[in-house]
C-alpha positions in Angstrom: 47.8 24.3 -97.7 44.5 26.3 -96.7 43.6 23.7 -94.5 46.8 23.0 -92.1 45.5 26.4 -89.7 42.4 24.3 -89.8 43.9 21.0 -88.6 46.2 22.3 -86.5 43.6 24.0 -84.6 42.1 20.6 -84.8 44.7 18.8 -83.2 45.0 21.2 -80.4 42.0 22.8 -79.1 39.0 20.5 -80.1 40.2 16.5 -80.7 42.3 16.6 -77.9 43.7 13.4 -76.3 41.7 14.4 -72.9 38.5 14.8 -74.8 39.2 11.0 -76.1 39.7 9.2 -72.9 37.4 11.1 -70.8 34.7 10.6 -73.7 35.5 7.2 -73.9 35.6 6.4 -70.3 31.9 8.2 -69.9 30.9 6.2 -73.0 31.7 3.0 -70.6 29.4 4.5 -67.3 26.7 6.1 -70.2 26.8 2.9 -72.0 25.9 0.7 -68.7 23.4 3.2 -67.3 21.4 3.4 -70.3 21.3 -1.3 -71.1 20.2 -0.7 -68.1 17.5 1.4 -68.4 16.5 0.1 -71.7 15.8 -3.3 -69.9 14.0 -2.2 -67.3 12.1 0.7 -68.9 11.6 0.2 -72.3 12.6 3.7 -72.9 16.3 5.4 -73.7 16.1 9.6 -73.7 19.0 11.2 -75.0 21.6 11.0 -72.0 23.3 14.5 -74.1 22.6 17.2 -71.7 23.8 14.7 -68.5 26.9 14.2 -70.8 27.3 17.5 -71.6 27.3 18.7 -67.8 29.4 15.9 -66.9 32.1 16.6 -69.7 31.9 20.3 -68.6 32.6 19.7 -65.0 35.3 17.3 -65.6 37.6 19.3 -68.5 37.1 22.7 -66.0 38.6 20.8 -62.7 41.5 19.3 -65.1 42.3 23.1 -66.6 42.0 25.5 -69.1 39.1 24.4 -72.0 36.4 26.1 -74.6 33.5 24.7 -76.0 34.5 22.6 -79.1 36.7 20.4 -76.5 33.4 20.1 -74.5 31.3 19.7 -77.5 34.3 16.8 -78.7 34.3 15.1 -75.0 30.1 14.8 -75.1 30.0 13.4 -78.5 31.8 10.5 -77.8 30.1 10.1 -74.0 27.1 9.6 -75.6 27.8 7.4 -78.2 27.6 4.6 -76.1 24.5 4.7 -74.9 22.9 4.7 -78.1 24.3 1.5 -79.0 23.8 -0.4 -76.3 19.9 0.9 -77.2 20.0 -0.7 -80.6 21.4 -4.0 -78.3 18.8 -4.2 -75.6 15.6 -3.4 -78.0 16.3 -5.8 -80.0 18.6 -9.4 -79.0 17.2 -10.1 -75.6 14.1 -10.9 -77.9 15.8 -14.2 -79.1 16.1 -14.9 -75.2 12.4 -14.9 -75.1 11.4 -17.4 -77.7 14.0 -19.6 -76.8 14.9 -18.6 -72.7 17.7 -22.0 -72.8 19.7 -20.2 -76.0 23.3 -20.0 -75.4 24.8 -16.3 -75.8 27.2 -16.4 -78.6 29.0 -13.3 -77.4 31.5 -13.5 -80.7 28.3 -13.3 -82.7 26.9 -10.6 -80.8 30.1 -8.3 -80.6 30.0 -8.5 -84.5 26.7 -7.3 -84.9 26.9 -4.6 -82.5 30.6 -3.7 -83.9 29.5 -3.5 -87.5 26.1 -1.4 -86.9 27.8 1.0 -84.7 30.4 1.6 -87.7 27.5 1.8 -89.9 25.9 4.3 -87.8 28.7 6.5 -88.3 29.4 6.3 -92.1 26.1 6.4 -93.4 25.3 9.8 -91.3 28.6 11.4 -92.4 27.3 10.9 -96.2 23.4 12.8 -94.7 25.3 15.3 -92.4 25.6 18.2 -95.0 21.7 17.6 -96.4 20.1 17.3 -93.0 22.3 19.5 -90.9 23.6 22.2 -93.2 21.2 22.9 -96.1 17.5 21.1 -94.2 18.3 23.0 -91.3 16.5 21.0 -89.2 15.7 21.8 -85.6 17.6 19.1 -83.3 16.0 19.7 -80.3 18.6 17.8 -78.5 21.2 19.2 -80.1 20.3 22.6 -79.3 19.8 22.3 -76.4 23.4 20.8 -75.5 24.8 23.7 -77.4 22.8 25.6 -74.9 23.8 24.0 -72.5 27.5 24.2 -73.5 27.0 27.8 -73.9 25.2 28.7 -70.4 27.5 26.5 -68.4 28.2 28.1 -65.0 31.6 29.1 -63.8 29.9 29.0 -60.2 29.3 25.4 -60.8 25.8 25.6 -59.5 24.9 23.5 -62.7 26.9 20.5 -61.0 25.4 20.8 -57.8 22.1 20.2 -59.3 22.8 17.6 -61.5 25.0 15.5 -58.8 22.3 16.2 -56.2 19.4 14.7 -57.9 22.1 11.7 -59.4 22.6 10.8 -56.0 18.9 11.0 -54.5 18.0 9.0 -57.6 20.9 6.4 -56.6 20.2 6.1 -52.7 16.6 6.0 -53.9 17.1 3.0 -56.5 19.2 1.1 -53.9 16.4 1.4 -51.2 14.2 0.0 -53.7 15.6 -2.7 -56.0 18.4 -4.1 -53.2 16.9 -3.5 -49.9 13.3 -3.5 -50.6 12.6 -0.7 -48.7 10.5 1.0 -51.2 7.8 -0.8 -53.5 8.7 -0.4 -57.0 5.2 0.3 -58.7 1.7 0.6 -57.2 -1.0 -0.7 -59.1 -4.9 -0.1 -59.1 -5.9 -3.7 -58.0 -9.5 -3.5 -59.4 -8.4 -2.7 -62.9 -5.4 -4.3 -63.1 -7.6 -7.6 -63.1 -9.8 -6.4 -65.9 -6.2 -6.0 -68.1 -5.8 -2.2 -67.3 -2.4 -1.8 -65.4 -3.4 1.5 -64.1 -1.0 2.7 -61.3 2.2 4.9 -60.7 6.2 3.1 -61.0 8.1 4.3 -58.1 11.3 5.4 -60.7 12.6 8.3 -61.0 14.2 8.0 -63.9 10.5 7.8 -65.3 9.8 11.6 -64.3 13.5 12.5 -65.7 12.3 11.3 -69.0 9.0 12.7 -68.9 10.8 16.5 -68.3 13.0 15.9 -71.0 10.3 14.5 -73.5 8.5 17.4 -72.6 4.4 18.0 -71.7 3.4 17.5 -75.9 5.0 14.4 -76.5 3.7 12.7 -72.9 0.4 14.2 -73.2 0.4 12.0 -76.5 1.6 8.7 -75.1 -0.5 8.9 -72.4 -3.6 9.3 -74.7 -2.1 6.7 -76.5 -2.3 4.6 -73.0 -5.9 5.6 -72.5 -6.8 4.6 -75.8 -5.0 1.1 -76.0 -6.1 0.1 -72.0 -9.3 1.8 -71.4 -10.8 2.1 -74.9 -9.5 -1.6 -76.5 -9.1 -3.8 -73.7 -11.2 -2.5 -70.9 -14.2 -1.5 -73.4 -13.4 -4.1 -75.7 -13.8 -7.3 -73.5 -17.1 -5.7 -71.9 -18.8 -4.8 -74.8 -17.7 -8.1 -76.3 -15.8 -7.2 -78.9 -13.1 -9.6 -77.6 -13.7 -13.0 -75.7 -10.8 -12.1 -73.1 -8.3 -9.8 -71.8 -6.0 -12.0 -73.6 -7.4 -11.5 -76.8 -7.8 -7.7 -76.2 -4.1 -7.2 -74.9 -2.8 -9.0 -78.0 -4.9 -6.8 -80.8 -3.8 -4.0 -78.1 0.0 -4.6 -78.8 0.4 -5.6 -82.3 -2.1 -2.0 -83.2 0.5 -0.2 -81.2 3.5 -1.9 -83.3 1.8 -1.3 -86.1 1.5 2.6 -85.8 5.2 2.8 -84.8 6.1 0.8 -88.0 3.6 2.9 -90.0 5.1 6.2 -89.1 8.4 4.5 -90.3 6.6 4.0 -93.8 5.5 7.5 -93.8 8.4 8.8 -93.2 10.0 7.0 -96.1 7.2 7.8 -98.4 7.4 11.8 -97.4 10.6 12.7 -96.2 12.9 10.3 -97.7 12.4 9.4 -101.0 11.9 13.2 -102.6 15.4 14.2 -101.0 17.4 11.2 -102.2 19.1 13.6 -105.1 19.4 16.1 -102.4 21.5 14.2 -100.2 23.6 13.1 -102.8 24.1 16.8 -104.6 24.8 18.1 -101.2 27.9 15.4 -100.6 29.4 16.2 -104.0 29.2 19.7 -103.7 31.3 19.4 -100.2 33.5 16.4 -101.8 35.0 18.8 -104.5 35.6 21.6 -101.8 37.3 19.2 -100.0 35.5 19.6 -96.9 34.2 15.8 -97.3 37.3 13.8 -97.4 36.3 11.2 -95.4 34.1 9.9 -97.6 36.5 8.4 -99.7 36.6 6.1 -96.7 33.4 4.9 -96.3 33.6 1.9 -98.7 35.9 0.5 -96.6 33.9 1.0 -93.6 31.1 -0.8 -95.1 33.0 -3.4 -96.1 34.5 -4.2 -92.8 31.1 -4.3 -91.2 29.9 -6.9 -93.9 33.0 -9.1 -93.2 31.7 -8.6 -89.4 28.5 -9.6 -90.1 29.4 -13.0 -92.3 32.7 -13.8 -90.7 32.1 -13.3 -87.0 28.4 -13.1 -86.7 27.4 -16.2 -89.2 24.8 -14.4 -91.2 25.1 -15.0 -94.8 26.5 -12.5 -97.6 23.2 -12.0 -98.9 21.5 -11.1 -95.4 24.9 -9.0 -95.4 24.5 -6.8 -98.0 20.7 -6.5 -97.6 20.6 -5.5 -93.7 23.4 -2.5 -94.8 21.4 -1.7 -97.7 18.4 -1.5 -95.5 20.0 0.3 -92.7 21.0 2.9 -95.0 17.6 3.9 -96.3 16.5 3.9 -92.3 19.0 6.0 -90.8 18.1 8.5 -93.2 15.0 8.2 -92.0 16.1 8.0 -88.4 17.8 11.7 -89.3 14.4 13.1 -90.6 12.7 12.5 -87.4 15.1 12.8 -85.0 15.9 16.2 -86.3 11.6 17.4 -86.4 10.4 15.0 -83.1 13.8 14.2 -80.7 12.4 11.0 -80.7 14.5 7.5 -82.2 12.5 4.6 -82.7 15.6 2.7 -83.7 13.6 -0.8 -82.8 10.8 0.0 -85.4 13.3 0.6 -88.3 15.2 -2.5 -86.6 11.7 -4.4 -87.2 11.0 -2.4 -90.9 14.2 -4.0 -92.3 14.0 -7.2 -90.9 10.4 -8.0 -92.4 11.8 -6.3 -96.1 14.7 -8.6 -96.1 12.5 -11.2 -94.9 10.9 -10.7 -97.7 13.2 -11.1 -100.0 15.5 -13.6 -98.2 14.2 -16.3 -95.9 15.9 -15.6 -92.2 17.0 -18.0 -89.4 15.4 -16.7 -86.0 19.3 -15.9 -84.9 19.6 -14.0 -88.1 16.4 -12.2 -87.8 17.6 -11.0 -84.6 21.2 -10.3 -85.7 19.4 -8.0 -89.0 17.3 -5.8 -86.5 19.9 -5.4 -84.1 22.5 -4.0 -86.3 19.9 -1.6 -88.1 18.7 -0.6 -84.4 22.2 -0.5 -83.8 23.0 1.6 -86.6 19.7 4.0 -86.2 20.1 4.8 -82.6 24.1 6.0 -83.3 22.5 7.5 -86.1 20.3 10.1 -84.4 22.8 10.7 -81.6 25.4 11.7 -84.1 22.9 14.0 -86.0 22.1 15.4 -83.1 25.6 16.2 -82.0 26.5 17.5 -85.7 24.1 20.1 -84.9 25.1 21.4 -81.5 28.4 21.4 -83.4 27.6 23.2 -86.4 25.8 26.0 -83.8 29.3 25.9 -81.8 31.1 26.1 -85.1 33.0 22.9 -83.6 34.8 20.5 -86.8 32.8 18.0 -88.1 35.8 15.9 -88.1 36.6 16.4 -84.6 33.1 15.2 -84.2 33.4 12.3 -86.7 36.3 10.8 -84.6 34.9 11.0 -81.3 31.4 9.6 -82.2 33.8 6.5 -83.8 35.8 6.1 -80.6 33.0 6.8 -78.3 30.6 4.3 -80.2 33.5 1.6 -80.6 34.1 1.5 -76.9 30.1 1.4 -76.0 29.7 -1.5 -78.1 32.4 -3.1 -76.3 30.8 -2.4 -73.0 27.2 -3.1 -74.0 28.1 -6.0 -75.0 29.7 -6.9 -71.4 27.0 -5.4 -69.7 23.9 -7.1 -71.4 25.9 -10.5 -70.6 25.9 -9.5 -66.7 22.1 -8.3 -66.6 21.1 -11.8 -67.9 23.5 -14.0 -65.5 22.0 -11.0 -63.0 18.5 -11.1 -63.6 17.8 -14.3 -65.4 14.1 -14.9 -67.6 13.8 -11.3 -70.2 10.2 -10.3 -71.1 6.9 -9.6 -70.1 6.1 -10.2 -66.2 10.1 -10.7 -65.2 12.2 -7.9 -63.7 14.1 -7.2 -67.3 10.8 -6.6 -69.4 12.7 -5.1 -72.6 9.3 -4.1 -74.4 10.9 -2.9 -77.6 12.8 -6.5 -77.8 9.5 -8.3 -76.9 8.0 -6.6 -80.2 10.6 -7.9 -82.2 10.2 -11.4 -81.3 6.7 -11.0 -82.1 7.7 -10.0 -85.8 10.2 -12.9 -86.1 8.2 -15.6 -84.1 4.5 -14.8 -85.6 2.1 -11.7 -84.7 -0.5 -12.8 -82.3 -2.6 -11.0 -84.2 -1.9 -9.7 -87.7 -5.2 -7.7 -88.5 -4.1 -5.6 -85.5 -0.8 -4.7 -87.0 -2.2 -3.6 -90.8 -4.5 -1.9 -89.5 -2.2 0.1 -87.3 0.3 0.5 -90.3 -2.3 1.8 -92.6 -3.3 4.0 -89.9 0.4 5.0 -89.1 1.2 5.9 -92.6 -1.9 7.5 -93.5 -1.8 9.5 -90.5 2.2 10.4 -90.6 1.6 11.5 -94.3 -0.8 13.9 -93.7 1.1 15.4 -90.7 -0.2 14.0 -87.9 2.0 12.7 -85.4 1.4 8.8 -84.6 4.8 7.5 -82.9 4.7 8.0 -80.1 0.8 7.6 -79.5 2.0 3.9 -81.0 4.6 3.9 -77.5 1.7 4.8 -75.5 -1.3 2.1 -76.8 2.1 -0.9 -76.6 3.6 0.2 -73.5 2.5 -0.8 -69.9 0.0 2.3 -68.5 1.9 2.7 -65.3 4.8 3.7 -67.1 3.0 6.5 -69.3 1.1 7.4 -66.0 4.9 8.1 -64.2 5.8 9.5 -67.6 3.7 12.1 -68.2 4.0 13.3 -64.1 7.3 14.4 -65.5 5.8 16.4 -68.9 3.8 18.4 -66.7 6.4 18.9 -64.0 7.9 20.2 -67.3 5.2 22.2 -68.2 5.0 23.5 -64.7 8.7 24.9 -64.3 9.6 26.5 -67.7 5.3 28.2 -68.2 4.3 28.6 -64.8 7.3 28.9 -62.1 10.1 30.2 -64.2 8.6 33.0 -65.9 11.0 32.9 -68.9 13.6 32.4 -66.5 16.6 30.2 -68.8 19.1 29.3 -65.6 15.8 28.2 -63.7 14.7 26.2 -67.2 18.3 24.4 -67.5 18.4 23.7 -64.2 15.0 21.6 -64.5 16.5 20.0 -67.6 19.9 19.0 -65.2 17.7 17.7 -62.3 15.7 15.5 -64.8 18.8 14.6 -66.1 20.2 13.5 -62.6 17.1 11.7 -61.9 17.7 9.1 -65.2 21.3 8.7 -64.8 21.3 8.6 -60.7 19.0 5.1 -61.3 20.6 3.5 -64.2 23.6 4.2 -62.5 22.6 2.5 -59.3 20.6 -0.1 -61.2 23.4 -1.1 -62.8 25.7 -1.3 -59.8 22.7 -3.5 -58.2 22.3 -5.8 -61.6 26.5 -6.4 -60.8 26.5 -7.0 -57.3 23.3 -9.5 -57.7 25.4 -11.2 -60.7 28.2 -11.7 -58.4 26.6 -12.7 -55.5 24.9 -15.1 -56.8 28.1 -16.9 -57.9 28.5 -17.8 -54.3 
């Protein structure tokens, strides 16, 4: 009987039905913004704070609310976006070793089902070590509790975020449907020695580079400089490759290779010594009662193995391996989310498919199926951490939480899947040189149809794990040596626009720092809105 205060206050002022449909009707519009931006970027930031402000505004014009029903409502908008993420970084890679495939969406809907529910359960069973007794920092989930905290009964906060949202969107439509605007400028002369030196016209590009901050861009961009200026521009004229070909292709599989190398660190450092931890910490809250829902979790793991076999088509075997290998890397997806803010959810995706290849020979379709579901499940794995610890500052129920993040995840994968379908009838060819590049997919099918060049990639996982273990940071330098230069250039504009506002022109000020962080917010979610109303009207039109 302790707990029926507890529930009841539950029930009534944080899971409320409001916070449900609005959170799962934001999922829908965060969900398609962010496919969208995953294609056409390569890149996802945490859409949190936009969903926070959003959630805000909405449960203040419908009445009377407090913090946990705001905290509820942004858990499950951002769901969503983290599994249509896992989706786009991972399948449209099938589409580029075989472009004539047909799109099983069945098969597809049952991977993205079952990793989104595995997502959910296996952080549940890590929430209490990482959250409660690691303590980690979260830096996006402090700064949505923030965020929550600070909001402005003035509503000056929705005047900034809505104004930049729509000079983002009028600017994206200008661009991508009217041509009215170029959409990247390029440095001729070193573009044809296989340096794509130049500046990409997005603004969603400087919104991520605010949020990402001045650190973390500084590194990718020296990780740009390093893979285009010191391999493939010195490289080729010193001779050390025969072509820009050959240069490019040791360029991207060393890049791939760092990113799956801090993976491995990670494992070998911050996983492995806690594994009594975790469990400890989860038996301790069992017996207090405060971890019910675990008693669920079987079931939950079995339904997503029945997804995977019965709807998807992989085997039993690849089954039970891909959840027993998504379970070691979302734990590792909560370790560095929770120290960096960053998610490679595509490298663990990659991580498990090679170890189960390993083990069990894969079909390419299956291949594809393993790493999405793992990206899947790592991408809804950091956004729930994340959102357990703005919750934990706001003292808002796990539970609550728990629910949301199931409904707002369940309704994303829905939508991703719908949306992924109408980007490809939209936009056609996915990969290198077309209008849907999908970097993060492209590495994929590199793993599953053959590394162009597998020296590359050891010697950036050696590198990657040796580097991660001795604390050096390598992931995102990884990002920066794979990922076209003109997006790192646009990138790290915004880091030092960052560094700019909150060290130079703010002076300290917060309101003038969160501000920034709603602009920068506006600016990603203005274009992939847009971009996404432009992939649909192009998708349509070109049915008559």
């Amino acid at each position: 009987m302790k707990n029926c205060p507890r529930r009841a206050n539950v029930k009534i002022g944080q899971l409320t039905l409001r916070a449900l449909v609005i959170g799962a009707l934001g999922s829908v519009l965060i969900t398609a913004v962010s496919m969208y931006v995953a294609l056409r970027m390569g890149a996802l930031p945490w859409p949190t704070i936009f969903a926070v402000a959003l959630s805000m505004i909405v449960l203040k014009a419908l009445g009377r609310t407090n913090v946990n029903e705001i905290n509820v409502t942004h858990t499950a908008m951002t769901a969503g976006s983290m599994v249509a993420g896992g989706l786009a970084f991972t399948v449209p890679g099938l589409f580029m070793l075989s472009p004539d495939a047909p799109f099983d969406m069945a098969a597809v809907m049952g991977v993205t089902a079952g990793g989104t529910f595995l997502g959910v359960a296996f952080t549940w069973l890590m929430r209490a070590h990482f959250i409660e007794r690691m303590s980690l920092p979260y830096p996006i989930g402090i700064a949505a509790s923030e965020t929550v905290l600070a909001g402005d009964k003035r509503g000056t906060n929705g005047v900034a975020l809505f104004a930049s949202l729509g000079f983002s969107a009028a600017f994206t439509i200008l661009r991508d449907l009217w041509n009215v605007v170029p959409s990247l400028w390029v440095f001729a002369p070193l573009a044809a020695r296989g340096v794509t030196f130049g500046i990409w016209l997005a603004p969603m590009a400087v919104g991520i580079g605010y949020l990402i901050g001045h650190v973390y861009t500084i590194e990718w961009f020296i990780g740009a400089v390093i893979g285009y200026f010191g391999v493939v521009f010195m490289g080729v004229e010193f001779g050390a490759f025969s072509d820009v070909g050959s240069a490019t292709a040791f360029k991207d599989c060393l890049g791939i290779g760092l990113m799956v190398g801090t993976g491995a660190g990670i494992l070998l450092k911050g996983l492995l010594p806690k594994i009594k931890a975790v469990r400890k910490a989860n038996s301790i809250l069992e017996k207090s009662g405060k971890n019910a829902a675990i008693r669920w979790i079987p079931l939950v793991l079995l339904i997503s193995a029945s997804l995977f076999t019965f709807v998807s088509g992989v085997s039993g075997v690849t089954a039970v391996l891909t959840i027993f290998g998504a379970f070691v890397v979302t734990a590792m997806t909560a370790q560095i989310t929770g120290q960096t803010g960053i998610n490679p959810m595509e490298i663990f995706g990659i991580m498990v498919l090679l170890s189960v290849n390993v083990v069990y020979a894969l079909g390419v379709t299956e291949a594809f199926y393993v790493a999405a579901a793992v990206a899947i499940a790592c991408g809804l794995a950091g956004d729930v951490m994340n959102d357990f610890k703005s919750g934990y500052i706001l003292k808002t129920d796990p539970r609550a939480q728990m629910v949301a993040e199931l409904v707002g995840g369940t309704v994303g994968a829905v939508a991703s899947v719908f949306v992924f379908m109408a980007m490809r009838a939209a936009f056609g060819a996915m990969g290198p040189g077309t209008e849907l590049p999908a970097p993060q997919a492209y590495a994929v099918s590199t793993m599953v149809g053959g590394l162009p060049n597998p020296t590359a990639f050891f010697i950036g996982l050696t590198l990657g794990t040796l580097l991660y273990v001795i604390g050096m940071p390598t992931m995102t330098l990884g990002i920066g040596i794979y990922l076209p230069m003109f997006i790192s250039v646009t990138v790290l504009a915004g880091g030092i626009a960052a560094f700019a506002l909150k060290k130079i022109l703010s002076f300290g000020h917060e309101s003038t720092e969160k501000t920034g962080i709603l602009i920068a917010s506006g600016l990603l979610g203005g274009e992939g809105l847009a971009g996404v109303l432009v992939a649909l009207y192009l998708c349509v039109r070109s049915q008559f």
